[in-house]
C-alpha positions in Angstrom: 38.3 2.6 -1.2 41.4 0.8 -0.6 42.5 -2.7 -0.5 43.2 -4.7 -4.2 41.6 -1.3 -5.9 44.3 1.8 -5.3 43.3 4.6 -3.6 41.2 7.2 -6.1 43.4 9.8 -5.2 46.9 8.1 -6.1 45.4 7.7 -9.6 44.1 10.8 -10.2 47.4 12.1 -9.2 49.5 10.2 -11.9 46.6 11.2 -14.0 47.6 15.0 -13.9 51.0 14.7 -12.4 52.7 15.5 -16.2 50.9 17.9 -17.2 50.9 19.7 -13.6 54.5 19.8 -13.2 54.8 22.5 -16.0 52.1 24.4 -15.0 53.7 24.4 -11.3 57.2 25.6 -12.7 55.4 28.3 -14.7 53.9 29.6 -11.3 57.2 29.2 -9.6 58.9 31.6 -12.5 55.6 33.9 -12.3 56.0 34.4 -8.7 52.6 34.8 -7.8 51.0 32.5 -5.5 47.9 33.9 -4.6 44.7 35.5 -6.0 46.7 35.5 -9.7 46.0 34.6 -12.9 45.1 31.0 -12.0 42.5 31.7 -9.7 41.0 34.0 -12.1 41.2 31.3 -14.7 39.4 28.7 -12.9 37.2 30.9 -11.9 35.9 31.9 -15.2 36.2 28.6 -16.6 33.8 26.9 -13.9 31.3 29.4 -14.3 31.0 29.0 -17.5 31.2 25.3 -17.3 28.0 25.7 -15.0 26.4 28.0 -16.6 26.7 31.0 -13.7 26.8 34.3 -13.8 29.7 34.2 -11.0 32.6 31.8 -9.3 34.4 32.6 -6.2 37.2 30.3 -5.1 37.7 30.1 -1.6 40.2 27.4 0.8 37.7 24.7 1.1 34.1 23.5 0.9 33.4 24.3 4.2 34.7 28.0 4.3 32.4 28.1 0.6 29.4 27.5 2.5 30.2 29.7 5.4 30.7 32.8 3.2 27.7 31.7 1.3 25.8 32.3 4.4 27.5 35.3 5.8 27.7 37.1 2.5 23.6 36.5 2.6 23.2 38.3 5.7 22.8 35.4 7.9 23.7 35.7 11.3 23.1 35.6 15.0 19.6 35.1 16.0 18.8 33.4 12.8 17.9 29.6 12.3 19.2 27.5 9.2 17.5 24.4 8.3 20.3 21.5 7.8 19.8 18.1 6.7 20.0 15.7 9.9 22.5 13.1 7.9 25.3 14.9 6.2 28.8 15.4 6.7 29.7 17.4 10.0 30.7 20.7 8.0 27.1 21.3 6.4 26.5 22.2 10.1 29.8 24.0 11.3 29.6 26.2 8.7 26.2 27.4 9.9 27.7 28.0 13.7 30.7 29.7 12.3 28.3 32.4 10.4 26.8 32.6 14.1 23.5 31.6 13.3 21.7 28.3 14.9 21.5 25.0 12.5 18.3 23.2 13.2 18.3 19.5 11.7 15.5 18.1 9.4 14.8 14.3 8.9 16.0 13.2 5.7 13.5 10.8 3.0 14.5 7.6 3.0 15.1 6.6 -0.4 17.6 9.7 -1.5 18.6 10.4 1.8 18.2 13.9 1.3 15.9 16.5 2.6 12.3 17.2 0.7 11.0 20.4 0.6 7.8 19.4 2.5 10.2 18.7 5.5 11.7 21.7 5.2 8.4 23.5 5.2 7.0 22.1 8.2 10.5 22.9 10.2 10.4 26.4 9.5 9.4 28.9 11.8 9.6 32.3 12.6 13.2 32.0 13.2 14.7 30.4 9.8 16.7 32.6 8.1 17.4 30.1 5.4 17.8 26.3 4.7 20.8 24.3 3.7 19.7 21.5 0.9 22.8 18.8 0.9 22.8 17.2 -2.9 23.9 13.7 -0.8 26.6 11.5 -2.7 26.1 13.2 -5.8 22.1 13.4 -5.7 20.0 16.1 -7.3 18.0 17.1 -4.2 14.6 18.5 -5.2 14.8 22.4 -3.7 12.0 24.5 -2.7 9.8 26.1 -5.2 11.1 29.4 -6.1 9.5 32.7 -5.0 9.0 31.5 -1.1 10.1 33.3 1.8 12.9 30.5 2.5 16.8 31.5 1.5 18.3 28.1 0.0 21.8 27.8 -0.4 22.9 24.3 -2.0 25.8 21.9 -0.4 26.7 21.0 -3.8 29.7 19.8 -1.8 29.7 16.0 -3.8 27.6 16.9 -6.7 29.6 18.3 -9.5 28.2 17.5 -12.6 24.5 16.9 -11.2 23.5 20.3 -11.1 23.0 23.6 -13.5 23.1 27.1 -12.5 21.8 27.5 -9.3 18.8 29.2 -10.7 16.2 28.0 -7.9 18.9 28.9 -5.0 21.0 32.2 -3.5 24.1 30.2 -4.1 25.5 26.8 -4.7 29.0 25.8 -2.6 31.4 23.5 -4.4 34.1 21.3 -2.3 37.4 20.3 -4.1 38.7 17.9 -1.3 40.6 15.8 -3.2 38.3 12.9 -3.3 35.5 14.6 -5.0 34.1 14.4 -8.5 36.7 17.3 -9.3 39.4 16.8 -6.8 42.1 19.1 -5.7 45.4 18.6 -4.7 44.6 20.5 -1.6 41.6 22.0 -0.2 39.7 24.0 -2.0 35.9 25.3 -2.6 33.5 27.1 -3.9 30.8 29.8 -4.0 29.1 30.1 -7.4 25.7 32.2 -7.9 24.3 34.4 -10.7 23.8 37.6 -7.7 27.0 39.8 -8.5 26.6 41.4 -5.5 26.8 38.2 -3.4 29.7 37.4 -5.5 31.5 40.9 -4.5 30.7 40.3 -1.2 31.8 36.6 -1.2 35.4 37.9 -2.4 35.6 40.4 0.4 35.3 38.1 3.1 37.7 35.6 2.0 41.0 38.0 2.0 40.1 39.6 5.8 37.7 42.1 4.2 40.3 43.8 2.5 39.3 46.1 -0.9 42.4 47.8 -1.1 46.0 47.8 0.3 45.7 47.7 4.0 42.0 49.0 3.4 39.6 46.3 5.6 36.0 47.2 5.0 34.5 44.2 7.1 35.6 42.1 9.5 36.9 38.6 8.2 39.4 35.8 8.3 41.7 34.5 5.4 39.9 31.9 2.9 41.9 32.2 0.2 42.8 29.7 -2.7 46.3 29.5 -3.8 47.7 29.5 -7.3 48.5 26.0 -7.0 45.3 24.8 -6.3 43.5 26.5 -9.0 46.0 25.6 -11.7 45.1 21.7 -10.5 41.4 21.9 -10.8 41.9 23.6 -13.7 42.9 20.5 -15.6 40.6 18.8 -13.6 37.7 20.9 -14.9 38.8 19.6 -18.2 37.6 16.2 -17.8 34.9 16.4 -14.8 32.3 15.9 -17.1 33.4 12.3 -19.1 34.5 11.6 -15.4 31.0 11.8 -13.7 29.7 9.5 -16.7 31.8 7.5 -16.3 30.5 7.0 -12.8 27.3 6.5 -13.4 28.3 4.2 -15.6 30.1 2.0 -12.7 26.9 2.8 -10.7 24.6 1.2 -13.0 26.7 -2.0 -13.5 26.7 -2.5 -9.8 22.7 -1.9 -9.4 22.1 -4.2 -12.4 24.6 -6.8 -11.0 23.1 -6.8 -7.1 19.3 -5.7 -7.7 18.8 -7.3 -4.4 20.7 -4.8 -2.5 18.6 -1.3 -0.9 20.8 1.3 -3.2 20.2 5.0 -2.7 17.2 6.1 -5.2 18.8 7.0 -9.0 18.4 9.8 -11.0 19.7 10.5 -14.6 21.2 13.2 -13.0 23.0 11.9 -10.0 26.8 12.2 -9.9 27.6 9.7 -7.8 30.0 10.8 -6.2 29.6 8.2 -3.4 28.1 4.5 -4.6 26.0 3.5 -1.5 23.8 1.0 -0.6 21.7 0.2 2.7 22.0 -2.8 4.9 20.9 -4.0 8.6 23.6 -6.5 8.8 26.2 -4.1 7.6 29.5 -5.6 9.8 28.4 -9.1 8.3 28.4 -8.1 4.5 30.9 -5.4 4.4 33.3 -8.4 5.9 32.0 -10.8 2.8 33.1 -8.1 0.5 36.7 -7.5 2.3 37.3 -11.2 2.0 36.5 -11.5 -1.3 38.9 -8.3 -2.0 36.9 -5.2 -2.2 37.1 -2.6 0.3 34.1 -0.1 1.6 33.6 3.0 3.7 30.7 4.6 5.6 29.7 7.4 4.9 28.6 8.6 7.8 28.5 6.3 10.9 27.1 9.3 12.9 23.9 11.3 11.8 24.6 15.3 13.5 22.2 13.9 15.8 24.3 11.6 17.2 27.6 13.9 17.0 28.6 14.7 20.6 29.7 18.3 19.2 26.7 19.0 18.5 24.0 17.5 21.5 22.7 21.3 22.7 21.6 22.4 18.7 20.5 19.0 17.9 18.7 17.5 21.1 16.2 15.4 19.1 16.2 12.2 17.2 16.1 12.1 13.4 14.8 8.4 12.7 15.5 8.4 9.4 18.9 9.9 9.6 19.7 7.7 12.0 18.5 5.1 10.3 21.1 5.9 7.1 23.9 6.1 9.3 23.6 3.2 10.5 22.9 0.9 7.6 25.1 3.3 4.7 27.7 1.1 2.8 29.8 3.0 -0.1 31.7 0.8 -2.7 34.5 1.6 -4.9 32.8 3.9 -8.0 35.4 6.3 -9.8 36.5 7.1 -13.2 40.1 5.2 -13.1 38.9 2.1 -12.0 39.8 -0.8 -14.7 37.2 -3.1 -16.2 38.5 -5.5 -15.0 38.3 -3.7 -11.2 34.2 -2.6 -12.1 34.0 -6.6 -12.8 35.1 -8.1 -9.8 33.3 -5.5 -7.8 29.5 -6.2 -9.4 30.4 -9.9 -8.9 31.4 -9.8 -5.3 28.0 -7.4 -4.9 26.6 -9.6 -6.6 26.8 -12.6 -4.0 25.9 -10.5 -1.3 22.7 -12.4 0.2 19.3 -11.1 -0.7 17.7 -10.0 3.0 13.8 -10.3 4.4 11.7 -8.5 2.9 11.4 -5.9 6.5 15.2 -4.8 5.0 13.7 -3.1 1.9 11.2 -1.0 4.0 
């Protein structure tokens, strides 16, 4: 979100930039950079604030939900069920564990994957399912007790979710857009199995349990001091910042009731503000003219990615469908109320479509 509203990311930073410059000294005179006292920290206080037995931090969101699934035993020869519209990662994380991803339809109102979908694309074959909490919304997951291992993308959902009671694990990005945003990359693998946790912080230092000691194979996923020490005083305020985005959300629905928003939820993060349109070029150039910026997010269901045409040979209407009609307006905690104002009035004035938009 750019244009008369600065970037979220250049506020957040003066947001923390005081109180992060003495933390970053006392690292510099401490010496240690990785796996430290930070990291530990965080760790401790992000379970807690979630209300899990465990936290691992790892480099990013991505490498979180690859170590998920590797640390779960799944591998080559096994099939994970991914939502057909979510961002490109969900999926590359499943082909860098070695196993096949195999996209499901999303619904259309939440843009997320039901668990009736997911039951009717399993076969012999699926090892497990990936359910993507999409812009911050609390995707309903399987009942618990089936034969299907769920691990959550809880990638832009911070603060929609509790302990990840109905799942293996739950993966946490810290790109520095999201509801708690890093100052690099950063991520996540928090579950209350110990022994998925052990195993999680194995594979993100090359296997390594003692010094020069590799037990399994692995790369390097580590998280440095730095970037624990950030989201540390991030964690401090995530959770007056995701109210205030819902607050943001809800003046926008309230000012432009005539426009297809993503289904609510009391619970729903919002990460990402987005509403549906078929004349999307048209009305996301009324709102740049009258000064507010938009993204997409994502033009491109996996279906349509050309990285991915030999897992993902079939159509996914309703995926499809989301990518091509998905506008996301401004919604984060430092915007002024003056700023929430002018972006519910130019919403607002966006015209009111046939009634065939709003199937």
């Amino acid at each position: 979100e750019q244009g008369f509203i600065a970037p979220l990311h250049v506020r957040r930073g003066a947001r923390f930039a005081g109180d992060f410059a003495e933390v970053a000294s006392r690292i510099a005179r401490r010496g240690s950079y990785l796996l430290g006292e930070e990291l530990e920290s965080f760790e401790r206080e992000l379970a807690a604030w979630i209300h899990a037995g465990h936290a691992a931090g790892v480099a990013s969101g991505a490498s979180a939900l690859q170590l998920a699934l590797t640390a779960s035993g799944v591998g080559p020869g096994d099939d994970v069920l991914v939502p057909a519209f979510t961002a490109v990662p969900t999926a590359s994380a499943v082909v860098a564990a070695g196993a096949t991803p195999v996209a499901v339809d999303v619904d259309r109102a939440t843009a997320c994957v039901t668990p009736a979908a997911l039951e009717r694309a399993s076969t012999r074959r699926t090892r497990a399912a990936i359910v993507v909490h999409l812009y911050g919304f609390p995707a309903e997951l399987p009942s618990p007790g089936g034969e299907l291992m769920v691990i959550e993308d809880a990638a832009q959902a911070m603060g929609a979710l509790g302990p990840p009671d109905r799942s293996r694990a739950a993966v946490y990005s810290f790109y520095p857009t999201k509801n708690l945003g890093g100052i690099g990359d950063g991520g996540a693998v928090v579950t209350h199995d110990a022994a998925l946790d052990a195993t999680v912080r194995l594979l993100r230092a090359h296997g390594l349990s003692g010094q020069y000691l590799h037990e399994v194979v692995s790369q390097n996923f580590r998280m440095s001091e730095i970037e624990a020490a950030w989201l540390r005083l991030g964690l401090a305020t995530v959770a007056s910042d995701v109210e205030a985005r819902r607050v943001i959300a809800a003046r926008y629905r309230a000012a432009a009731p005539q426009l297809r928003w993503q289904r609510d939820d009391p619970r729903h993060a919002y990460h990402l503000c987005v509403f549906r349109t078929r004349q999307r070029d048209a009305d996301r150039e009324r709102l740049a003219s009258a000064g507010v910026a938009t993204a997409i997010h994502y033009p491109r269901a996996l279906t349509q990615q050309p990285a991915y045409r030999s897992w993902f040979p079939e159509s996914c209407p309703e995926a499809e469908a989301w990518a091509a009609e998905c506008v996301s307006v401004p919604c984060f905690p430092e915007l002024t109320e003056d700023e929430i104002e002018f972006v519910a009035g130019a919403l607002a004035e966006l015209p009111t479509r046939a009634p065939c938009d709003h199937g």
